[in-house]
FIRO-185100 format. One line per 2 residues: for each residue y, x, z of N, C-alpha, C, O. Coordinates in pm, 1 decimal. Atoms other than C-alpha are relative to their C-alpha. Layout:
% residues N
Y/X/Z/Y/X/Z/Y/X/Z/Y/X/Z; ...
END
This chain:
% residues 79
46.6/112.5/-78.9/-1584.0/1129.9/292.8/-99.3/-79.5/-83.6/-53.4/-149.3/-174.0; 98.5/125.4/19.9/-1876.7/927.4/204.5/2.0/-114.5/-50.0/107.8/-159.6/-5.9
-42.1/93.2/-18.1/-1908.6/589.5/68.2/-31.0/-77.5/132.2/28.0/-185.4/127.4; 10.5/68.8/-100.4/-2006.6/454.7/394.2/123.3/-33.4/108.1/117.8/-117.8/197.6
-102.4/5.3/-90.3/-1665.5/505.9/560.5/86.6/-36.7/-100.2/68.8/-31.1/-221.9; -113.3/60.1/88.2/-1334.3/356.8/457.6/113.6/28.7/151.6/82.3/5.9/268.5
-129.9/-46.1/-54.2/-964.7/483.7/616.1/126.6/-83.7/-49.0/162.2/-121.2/-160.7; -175.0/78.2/38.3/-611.5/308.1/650.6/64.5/85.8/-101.9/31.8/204.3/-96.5
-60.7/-110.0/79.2/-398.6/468.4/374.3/101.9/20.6/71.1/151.6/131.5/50.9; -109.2/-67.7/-73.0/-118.6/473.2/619.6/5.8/98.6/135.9/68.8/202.0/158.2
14.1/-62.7/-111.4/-212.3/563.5/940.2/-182.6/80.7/74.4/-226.4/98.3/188.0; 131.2/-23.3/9.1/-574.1/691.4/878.8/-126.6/-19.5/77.8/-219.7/52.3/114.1
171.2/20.9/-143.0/-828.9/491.2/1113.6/-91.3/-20.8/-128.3/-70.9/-69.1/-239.7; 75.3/42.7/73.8/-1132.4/499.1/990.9/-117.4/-77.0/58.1/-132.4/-79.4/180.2
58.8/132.4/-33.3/-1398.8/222.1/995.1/-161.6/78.0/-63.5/-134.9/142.6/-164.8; 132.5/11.0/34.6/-1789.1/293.9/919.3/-103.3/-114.7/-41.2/-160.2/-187.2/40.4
63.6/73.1/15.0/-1973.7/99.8/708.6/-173.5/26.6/26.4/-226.9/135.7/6.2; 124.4/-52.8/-43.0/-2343.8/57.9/826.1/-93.2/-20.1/-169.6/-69.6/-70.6/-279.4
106.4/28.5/115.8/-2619.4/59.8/586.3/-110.6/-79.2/-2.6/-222.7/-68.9/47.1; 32.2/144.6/59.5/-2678.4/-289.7/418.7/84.4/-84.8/66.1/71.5/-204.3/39.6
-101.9/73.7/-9.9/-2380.7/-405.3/600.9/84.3/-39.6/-104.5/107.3/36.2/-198.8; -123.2/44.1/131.5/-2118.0/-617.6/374.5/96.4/60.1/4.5/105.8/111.6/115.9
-106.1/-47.1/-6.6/-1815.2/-481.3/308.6/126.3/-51.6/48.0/222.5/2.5/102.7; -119.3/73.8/-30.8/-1600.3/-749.9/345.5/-23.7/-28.5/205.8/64.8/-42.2/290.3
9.4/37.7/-159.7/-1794.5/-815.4/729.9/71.7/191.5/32.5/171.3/198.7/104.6; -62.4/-155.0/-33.3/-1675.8/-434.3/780.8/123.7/1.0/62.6/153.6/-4.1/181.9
-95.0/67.8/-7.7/-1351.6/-489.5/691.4/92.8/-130.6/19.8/200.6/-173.1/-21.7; -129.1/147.1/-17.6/-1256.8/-815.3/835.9/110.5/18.3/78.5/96.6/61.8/192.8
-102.6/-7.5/-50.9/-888.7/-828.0/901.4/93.7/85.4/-70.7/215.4/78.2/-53.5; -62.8/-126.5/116.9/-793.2/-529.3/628.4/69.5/-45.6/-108.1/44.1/-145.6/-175.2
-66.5/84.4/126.3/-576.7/-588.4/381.8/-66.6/165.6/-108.5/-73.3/282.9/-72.0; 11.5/-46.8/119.3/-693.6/-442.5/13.9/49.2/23.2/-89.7/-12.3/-24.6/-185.0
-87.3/-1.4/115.1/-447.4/-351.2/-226.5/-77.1/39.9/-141.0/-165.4/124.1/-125.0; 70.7/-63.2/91.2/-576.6/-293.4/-589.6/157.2/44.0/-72.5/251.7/-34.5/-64.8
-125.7/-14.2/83.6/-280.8/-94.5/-818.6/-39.3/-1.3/-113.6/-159.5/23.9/-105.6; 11.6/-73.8/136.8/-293.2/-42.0/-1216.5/55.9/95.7/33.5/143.1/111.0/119.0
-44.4/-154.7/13.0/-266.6/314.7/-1298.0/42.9/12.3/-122.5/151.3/58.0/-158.7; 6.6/32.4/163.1/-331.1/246.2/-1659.1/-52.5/-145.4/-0.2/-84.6/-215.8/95.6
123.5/100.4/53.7/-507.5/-29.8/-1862.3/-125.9/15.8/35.8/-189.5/-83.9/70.0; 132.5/-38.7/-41.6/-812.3/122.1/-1785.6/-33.9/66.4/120.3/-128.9/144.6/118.2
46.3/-92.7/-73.8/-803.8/254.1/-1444.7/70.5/-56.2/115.6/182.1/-85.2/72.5; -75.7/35.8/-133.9/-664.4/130.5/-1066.5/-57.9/141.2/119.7/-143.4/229.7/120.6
9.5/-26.3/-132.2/-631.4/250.3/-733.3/-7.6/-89.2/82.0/79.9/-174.8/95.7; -8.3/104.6/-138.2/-748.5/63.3/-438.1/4.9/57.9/135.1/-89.1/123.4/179.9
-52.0/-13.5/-167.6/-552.1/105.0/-50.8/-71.4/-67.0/94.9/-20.5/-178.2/108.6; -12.4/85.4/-113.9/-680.2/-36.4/210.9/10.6/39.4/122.8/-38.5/146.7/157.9
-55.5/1.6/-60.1/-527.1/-105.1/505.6/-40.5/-75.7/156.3/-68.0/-195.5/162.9; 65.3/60.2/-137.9/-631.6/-177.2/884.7/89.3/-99.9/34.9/19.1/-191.5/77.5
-80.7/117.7/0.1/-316.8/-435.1/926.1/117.8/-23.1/-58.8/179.3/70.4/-110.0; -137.1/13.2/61.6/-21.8/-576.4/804.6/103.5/95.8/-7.0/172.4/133.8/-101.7
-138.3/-73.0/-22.9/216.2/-367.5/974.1/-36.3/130.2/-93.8/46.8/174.4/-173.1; 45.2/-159.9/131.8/12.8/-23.4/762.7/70.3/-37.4/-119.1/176.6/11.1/-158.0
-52.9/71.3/80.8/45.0/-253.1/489.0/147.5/29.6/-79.2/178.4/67.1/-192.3; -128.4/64.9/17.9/397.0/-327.9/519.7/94.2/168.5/-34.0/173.9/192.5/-124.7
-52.7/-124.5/9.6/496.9/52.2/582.6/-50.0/73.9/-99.5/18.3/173.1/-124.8; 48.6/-69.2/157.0/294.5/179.6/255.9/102.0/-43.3/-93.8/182.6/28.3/-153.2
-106.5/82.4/104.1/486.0/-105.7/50.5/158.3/32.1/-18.2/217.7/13.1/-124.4; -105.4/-53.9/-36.3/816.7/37.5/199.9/15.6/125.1/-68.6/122.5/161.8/-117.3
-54.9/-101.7/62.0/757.2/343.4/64.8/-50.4/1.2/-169.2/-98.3/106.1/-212.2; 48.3/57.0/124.5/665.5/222.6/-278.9/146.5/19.1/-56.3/187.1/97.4/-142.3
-136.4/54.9/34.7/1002.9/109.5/-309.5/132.1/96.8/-25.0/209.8/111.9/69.3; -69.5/-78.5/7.9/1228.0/344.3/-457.0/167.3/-7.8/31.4/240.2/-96.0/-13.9
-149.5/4.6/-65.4/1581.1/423.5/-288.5/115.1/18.4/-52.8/146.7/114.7/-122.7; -158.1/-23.2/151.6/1922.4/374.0/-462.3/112.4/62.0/135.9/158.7/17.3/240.9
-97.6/-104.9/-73.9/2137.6/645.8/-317.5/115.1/-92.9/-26.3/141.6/-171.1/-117.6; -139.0/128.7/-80.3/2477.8/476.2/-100.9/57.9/65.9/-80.8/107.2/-33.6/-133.9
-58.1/-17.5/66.3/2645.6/666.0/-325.2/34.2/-92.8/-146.6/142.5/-138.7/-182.8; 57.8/91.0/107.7/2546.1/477.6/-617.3/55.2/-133.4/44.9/157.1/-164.4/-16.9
-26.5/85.1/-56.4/2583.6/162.5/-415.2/124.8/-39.2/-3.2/159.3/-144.3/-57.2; -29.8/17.3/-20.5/2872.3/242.6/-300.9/142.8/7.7/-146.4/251.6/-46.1/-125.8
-103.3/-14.0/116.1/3097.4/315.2/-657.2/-19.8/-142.8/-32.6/94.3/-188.4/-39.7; -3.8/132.2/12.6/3003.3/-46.7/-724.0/83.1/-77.1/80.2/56.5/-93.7/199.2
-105.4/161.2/-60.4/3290.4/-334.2/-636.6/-3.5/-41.2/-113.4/-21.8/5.4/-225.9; 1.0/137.5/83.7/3317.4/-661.9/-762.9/44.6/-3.7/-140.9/-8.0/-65.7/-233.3
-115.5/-16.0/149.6/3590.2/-568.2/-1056.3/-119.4/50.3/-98.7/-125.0/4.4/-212.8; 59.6/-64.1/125.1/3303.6/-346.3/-1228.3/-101.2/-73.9/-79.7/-136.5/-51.9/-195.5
128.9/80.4/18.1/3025.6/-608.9/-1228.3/45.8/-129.8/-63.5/-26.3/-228.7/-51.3; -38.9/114.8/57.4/3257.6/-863.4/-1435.6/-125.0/-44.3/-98.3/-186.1/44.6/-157.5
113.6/76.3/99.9/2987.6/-1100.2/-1648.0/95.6/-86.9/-69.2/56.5/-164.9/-156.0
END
């Protein structure tokens, strides 16, 4: 793909930027994520709305097996 186009990372619409259009008039309404990869290096998402957004961030989030969960009661977690 081109730089002239830009895609949701979740649900892949894509948007066409024209040439000498702004980027930000392009994308108004997109959300932009930037990540570190390293010190020296990111990734940037962006996203056609919140809800994409919200369902990328979801899977970011790594899952603690109910198992796990569930061997935990109160008695073990004495402080």
């Amino acid at each position: 793909m081109s730089d002239s186009w830009r895609s949701c990372h979740t649900c892949g619409r894509q948007v066409e930027i024209a040439p000498g259009q702004a980027l930000g008039d392009a994308l108004s309404g997109w959300a932009i994520v930037s990540r570190l990869r390293s010190k020296d290096s990111f990734d940037r998402c962006s996203f056609c709305s919140m809800s994409c957004l919200q369902q990328w961030a979801q899977t970011q989030v790594p899952v603690i097996p109910d198992i796990f969960l569930h061997s935990l009661n109160d008695s073990s977690c004495n402080l």
